[in-house]
C-alpha positions in Angstrom: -18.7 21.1 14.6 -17.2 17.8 14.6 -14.8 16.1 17.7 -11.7 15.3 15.5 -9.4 13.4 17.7 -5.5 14.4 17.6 -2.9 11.4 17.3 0.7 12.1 17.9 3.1 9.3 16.6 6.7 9.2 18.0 6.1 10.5 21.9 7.1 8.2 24.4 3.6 7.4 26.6 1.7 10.0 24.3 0.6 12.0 27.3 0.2 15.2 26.1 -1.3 14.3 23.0 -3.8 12.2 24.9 -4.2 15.0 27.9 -5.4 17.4 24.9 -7.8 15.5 23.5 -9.6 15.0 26.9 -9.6 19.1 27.2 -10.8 19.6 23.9 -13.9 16.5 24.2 -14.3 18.3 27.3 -14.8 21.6 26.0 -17.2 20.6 23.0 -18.8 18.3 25.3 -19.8 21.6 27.7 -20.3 23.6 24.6 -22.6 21.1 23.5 -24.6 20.6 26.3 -24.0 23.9 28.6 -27.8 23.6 30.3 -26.1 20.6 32.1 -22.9 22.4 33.0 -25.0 25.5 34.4 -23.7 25.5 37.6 -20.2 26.2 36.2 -21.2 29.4 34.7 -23.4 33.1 35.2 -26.4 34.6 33.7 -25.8 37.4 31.3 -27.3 40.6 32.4 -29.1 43.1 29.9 -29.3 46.9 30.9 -32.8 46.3 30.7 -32.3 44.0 33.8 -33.0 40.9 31.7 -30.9 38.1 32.2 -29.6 35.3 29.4 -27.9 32.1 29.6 -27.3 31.4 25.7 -24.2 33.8 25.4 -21.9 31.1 24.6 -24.1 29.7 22.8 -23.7 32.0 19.9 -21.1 32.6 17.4 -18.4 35.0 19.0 -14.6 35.8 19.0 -14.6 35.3 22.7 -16.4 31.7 22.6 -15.7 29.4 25.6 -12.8 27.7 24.0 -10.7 31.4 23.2 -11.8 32.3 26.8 -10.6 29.1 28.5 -7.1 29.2 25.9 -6.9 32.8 26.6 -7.0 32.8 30.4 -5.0 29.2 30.7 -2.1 31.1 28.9 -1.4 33.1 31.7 -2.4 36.8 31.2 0.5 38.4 32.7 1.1 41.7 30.6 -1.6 44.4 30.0 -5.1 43.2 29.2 -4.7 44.8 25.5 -1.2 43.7 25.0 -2.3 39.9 26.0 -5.4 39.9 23.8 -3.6 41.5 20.6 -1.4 39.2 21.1 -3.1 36.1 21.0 -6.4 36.2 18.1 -3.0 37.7 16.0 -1.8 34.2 16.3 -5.1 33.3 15.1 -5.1 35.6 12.5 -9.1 37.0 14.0 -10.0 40.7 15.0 -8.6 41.5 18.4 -11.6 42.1 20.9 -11.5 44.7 23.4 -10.9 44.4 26.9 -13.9 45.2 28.2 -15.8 42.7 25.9 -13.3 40.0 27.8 -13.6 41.2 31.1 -17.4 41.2 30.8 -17.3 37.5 28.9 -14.7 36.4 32.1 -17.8 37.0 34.4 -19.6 34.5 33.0 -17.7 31.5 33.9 -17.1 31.0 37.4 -13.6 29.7 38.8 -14.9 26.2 39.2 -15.0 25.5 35.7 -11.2 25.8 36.2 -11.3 23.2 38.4 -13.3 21.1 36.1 -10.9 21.2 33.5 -8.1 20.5 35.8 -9.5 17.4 37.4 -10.4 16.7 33.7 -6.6 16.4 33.0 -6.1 14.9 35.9 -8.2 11.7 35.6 -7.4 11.7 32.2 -3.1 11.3 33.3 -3.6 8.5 35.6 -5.8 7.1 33.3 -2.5 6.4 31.0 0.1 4.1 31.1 3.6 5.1 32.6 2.6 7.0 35.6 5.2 6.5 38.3 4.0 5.1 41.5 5.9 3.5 44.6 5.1 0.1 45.0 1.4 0.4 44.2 0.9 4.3 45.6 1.0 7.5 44.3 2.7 9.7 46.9 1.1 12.9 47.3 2.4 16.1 49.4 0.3 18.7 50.6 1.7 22.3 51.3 0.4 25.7 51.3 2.0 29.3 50.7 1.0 33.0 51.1 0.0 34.6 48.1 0.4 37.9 47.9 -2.8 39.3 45.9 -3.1 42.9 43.8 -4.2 46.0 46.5 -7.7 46.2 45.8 -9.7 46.4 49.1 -12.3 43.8 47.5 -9.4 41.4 47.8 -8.9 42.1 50.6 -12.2 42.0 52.8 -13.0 38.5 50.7 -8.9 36.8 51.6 -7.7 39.2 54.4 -4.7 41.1 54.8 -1.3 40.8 55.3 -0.3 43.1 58.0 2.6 44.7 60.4 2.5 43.0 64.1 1.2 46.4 65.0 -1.9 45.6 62.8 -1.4 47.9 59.8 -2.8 46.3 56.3 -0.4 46.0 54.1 -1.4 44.3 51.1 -4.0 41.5 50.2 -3.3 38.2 51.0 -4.6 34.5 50.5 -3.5 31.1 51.6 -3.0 28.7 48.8 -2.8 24.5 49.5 -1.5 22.3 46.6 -1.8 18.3 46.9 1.4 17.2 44.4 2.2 14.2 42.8 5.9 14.7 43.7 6.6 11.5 41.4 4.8 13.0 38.1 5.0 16.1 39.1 1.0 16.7 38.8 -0.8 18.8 40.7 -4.1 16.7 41.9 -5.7 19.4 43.3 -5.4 23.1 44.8 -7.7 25.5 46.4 -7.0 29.0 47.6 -8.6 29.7 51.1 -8.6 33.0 53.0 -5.2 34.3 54.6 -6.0 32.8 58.3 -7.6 29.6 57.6 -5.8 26.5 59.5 -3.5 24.2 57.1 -4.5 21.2 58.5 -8.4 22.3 57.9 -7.6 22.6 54.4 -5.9 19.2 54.4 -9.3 17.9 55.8 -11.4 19.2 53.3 -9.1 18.2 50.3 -7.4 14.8 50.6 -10.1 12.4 49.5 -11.1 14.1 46.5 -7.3 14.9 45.9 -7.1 10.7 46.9 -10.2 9.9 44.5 -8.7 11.8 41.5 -5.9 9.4 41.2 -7.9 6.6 41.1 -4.5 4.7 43.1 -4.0 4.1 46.6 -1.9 6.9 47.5 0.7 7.9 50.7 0.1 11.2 51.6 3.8 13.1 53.0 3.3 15.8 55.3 5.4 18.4 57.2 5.2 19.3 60.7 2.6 22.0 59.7 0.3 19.5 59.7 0.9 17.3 62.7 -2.5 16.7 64.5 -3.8 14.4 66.6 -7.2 14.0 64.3 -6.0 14.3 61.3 -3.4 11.0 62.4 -6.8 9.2 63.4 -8.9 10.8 60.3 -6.1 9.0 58.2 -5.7 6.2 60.1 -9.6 4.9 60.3 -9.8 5.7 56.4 -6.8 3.5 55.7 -5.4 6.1 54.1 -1.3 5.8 54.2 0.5 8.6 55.2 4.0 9.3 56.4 4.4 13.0 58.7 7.1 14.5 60.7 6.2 14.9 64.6 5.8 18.3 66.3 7.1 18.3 70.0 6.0 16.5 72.2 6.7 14.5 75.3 6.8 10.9 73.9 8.6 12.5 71.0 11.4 12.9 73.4 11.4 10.3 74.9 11.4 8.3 71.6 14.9 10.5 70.7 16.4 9.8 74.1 15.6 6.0 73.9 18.3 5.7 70.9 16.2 3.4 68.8 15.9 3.8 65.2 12.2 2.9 65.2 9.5 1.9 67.4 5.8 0.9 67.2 4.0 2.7 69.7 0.5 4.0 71.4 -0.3 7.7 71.5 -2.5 9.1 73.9 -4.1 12.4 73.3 -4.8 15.1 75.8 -8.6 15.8 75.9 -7.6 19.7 75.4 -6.6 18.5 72.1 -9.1 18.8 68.7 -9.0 15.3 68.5 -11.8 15.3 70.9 -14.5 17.5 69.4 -14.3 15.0 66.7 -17.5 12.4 67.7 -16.3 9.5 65.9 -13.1 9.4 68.2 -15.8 10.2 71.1 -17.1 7.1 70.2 -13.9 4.7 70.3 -13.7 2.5 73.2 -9.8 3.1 73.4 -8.7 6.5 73.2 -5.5 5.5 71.7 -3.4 5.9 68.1 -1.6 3.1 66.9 1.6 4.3 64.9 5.2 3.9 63.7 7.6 6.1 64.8 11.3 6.3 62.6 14.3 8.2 63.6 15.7 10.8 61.0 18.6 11.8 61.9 20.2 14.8 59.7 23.9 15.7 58.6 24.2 18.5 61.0 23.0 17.0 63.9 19.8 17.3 64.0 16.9 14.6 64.9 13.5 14.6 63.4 11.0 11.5 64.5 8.4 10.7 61.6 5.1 9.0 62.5 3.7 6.5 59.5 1.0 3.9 59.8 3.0 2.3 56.9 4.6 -1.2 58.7 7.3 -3.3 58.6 5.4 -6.5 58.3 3.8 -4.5 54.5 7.5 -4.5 53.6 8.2 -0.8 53.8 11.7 -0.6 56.3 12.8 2.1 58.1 15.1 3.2 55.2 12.0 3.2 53.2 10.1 5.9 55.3 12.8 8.6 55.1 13.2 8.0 51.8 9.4 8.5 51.4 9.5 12.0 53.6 12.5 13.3 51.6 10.1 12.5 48.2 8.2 15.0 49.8 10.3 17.7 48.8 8.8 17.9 45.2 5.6 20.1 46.2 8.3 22.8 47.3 10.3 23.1 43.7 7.1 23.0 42.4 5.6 26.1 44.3 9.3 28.0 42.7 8.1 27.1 39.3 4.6 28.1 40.0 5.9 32.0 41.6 8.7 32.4 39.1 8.2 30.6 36.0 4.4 31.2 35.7 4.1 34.2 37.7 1.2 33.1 39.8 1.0 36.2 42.0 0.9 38.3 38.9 -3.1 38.2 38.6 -5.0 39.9 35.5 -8.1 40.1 37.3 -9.0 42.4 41.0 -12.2 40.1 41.7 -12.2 37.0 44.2 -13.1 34.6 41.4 -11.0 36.3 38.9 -8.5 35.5 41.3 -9.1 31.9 41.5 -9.8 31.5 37.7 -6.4 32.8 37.3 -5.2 30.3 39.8 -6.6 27.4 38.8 -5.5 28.1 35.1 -1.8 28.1 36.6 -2.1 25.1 38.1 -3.8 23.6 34.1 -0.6 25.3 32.5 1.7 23.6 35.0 0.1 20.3 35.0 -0.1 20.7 31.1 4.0 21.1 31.0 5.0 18.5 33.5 3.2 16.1 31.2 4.8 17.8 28.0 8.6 17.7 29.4 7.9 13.9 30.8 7.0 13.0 27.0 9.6 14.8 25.5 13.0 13.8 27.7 11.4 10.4 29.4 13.9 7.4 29.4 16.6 9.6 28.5 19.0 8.0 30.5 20.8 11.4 31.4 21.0 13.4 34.7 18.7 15.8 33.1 15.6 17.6 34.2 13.2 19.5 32.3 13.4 23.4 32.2 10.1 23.9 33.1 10.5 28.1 32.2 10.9 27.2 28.8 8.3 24.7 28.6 5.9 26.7 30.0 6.6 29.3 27.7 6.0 26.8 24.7 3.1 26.2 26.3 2.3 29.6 26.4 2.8 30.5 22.6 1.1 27.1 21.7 -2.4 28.1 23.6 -3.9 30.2 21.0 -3.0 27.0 18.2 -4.8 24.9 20.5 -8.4 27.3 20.7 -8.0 27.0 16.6 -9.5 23.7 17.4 -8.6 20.2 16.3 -9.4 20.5 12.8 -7.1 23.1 11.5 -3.7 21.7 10.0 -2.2 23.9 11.8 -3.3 22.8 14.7 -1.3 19.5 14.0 1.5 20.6 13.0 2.8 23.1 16.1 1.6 20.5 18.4 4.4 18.7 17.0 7.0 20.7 16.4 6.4 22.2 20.2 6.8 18.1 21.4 10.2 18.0 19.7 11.6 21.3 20.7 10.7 20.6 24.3 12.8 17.6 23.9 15.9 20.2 23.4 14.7 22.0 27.4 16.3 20.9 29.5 19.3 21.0 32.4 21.7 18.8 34.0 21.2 17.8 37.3 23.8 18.9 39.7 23.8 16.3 42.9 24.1 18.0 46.0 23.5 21.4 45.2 21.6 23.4 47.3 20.8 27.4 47.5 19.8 29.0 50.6 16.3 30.7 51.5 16.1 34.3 50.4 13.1 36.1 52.0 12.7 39.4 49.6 10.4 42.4 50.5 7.7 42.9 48.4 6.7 46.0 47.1 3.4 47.6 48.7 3.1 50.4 46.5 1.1 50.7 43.4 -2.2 48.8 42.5 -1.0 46.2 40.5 2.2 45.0 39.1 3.2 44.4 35.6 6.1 43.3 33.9 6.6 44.0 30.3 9.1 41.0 30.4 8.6 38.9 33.0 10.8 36.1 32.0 11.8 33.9 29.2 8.7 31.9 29.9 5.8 34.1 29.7 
């Protein structure tokens, strides 16, 4: 079959429209050539023992573009429920569950990945994109993620447990680096339940720096307030504005009464800092940095450390300005564990589980960009409501596995862009809810919701 390109008239950057047909090029493209894409995908395995590579080769309901639609639509009702629900849409015979859970195991979750970083590179590629003088400012934050009670789960992501030591239920750490400006994820990873923050900041922020193709300013909390990772950022160039943990020239910084000082940081050699060899090698064990006062309604002092400077124009109002951006990767985790239902996973294997992740983190970026298009320039205090975008996006998934050239294809792309011009809310200044911690429920193997929300 043929590449047909979609072109959407009438939106304002043409985002979306351009974001789809770098999933769908992407998908024939693999299709086409899936010997060089081999790592993203697992052998078929006969009864006879024999093993096969060619099974999306062939004709087939489940082909790699129903599969990748399928699971990207968020699979958060029963198995048979979900798949009747969406080759219906398509007007094709509904295959069974176990056909899909066995065609799932072929593609492994970091063909998820691919197609994220796909759309990605493919947004910042477009013009539009908000930056801050030059950068695109990124925040990096984890969560627990509470993960279905299969013991698979848990021996592969570890267990949340009592402080007497009794397992409760499976549970991973997730880390998102987010474009709080465009509201994009860059890039996420789920790790296992104990792993360090900051070691998952380590491993992620160039590529999560790279994908942009922009200089960027990382914004971090105190979670991730270390010595190395100061230096790390610091001998990359890498821009970054983080607020301090305690320590003794922190107070001394608060009890000096200056709004901001330039000073040298000295680690302890107990510190990790120093089982890093590059800083080994460095004649003067020293960091260089900015500290700026943030001082809070209620009282309250904060310091932030930032290599940003004064003399590269960015003033002390700028920095705490900068931090409070930050605050964008924490709505975006409530949209991502309410809207989407993220913790509600349709799979009880480790890379089901990240498949399902990774397609959240697709169907999030994929409505961002969709409710930018539809509402940008507006000029009202408005927001998107992301719950009813995402469920457009939801009902619009199996249209887009039709392929490119069906009409119809066409023609509810469309009609979604203008009715997710009509989603949104007004934005109330100064409004603030407080933090509800809520019990979750232990009991039962999985948990399904026959209507979640409005979304999905």
């Amino acid at each position: 079959m043929d590449y047909y390109p979609l072109i959407i008239n009438g939106m304002a950057h043409r985002h979306f429209s351009t974001i789809i047909n770098a999933i769908e090029s992407k998908l024939f493209s693999i299709q086409s050539n899936i010997d060089d894409y081999s790592r993203y995908f697992n052998n078929w395995t006969f009864r006879d023992g024999h093993s096969s590579d060619k099974v999306f080769r062939r004709k087939t309901l489940l082909n790699l573009r129903n599969t990748f639609w399928l699971i990207v639509s968020r699979i958060v009702r029963s198995l048979p429920v979900a798949l009747d629900e969406f080759f219906s849409r398509m007007d094709l015979p509904v295959p069974t569950k176990s056909a899909f859970s066995m065609k799932r195991k072929l593609i492994r979750s970091e063909f998820f990945e691919l197609m994220n970083h796909t759309v990605v590179r493919e947004f910042y590629k477009s013009p539009g994109v908000l930056k801050w003088h030059g950068f695109v400012l990124i925040a990096c934050d984890g969560t627990r993620l509470a993960l279905p009670d299969v013991d698979e789960l848990g021996s592969c992501f570890g267990w949340y447990h009592t402080y007497q030591g009794k397992n409760l239920y499976p549970c991973a750490k997730a880390c998102v680096f987010h474009d709080t400006l465009n509201n994009i994820t860059v890039c996420a990873s789920v790790e296992k339940k104990d792993v360090d923050d900051r070691i998952t900041f380590e491993s992620y922020f160039r590529q999560a720096s790279e994908l942009t193709g922009s200089r960027t300013i990382m914004l971090l909390d105190r979670g991730y307030f270390s010595y190395l990772i100061m230096y790390v950022l610091i001998k990359e160039n890498q821009k970054f504005v983080m607020k301090a943990r305690n320590a003794p020239w922190r107070t001394a910084f608060i009890n000096s009464g200056l709004r901001q000082s330039t000073v040298r940081i000295r680690p302890s050699k107990t510190t990790s800092i120093y089982k890093n060899q590059d800083w080994l090698a460095e004649p003067e064990k020293e960091l260089v940095v900015r500290l700026v006062r943030f001082d809070h309604p209620d009282g309250s002092t904060d310091v932030l450390i930032t290599n940003l400077t004064a003399t590269e124009g960015v003033s002390y109002h700028d920095v705490i300005s900068l931090y409070r951006l930050r605050w964008g990767v924490e709505t975006a985790y409530g949209i991502y564990k309410n809207d989407e239902a993220l913790e509600l996973f349709s799979s009880f294997r480790p890379d089901g589980v990240l498949q399902d992740f990774h397609a959240a983190v697709i169907m999030f970026n994929l409505a961002s960009i969709l409710s930018a298009d539809a509402i940008h320039d507006s000029g009202r205090k408005i927001k998107p409501d992301m719950n009813v975008v995402i469920g457009l996006i939801h009902n619009l998934c199996p249209v887009l596995a039709m392929g490119p050239d069906r009409a119809e294809y066409r023609k509810r792309i469309r009609s979604i862009v203008e009715e997710a011009g009509h989603c949104y809310i007004y934005i109330n200044p100064g409004r603030s809810f407080p933090r509800t911690r809520r019990k979750r429920k232990t009991s039962g193997k999985f948990y399904r919701h026959t209507n979640f929300s409005r979304a999905v």
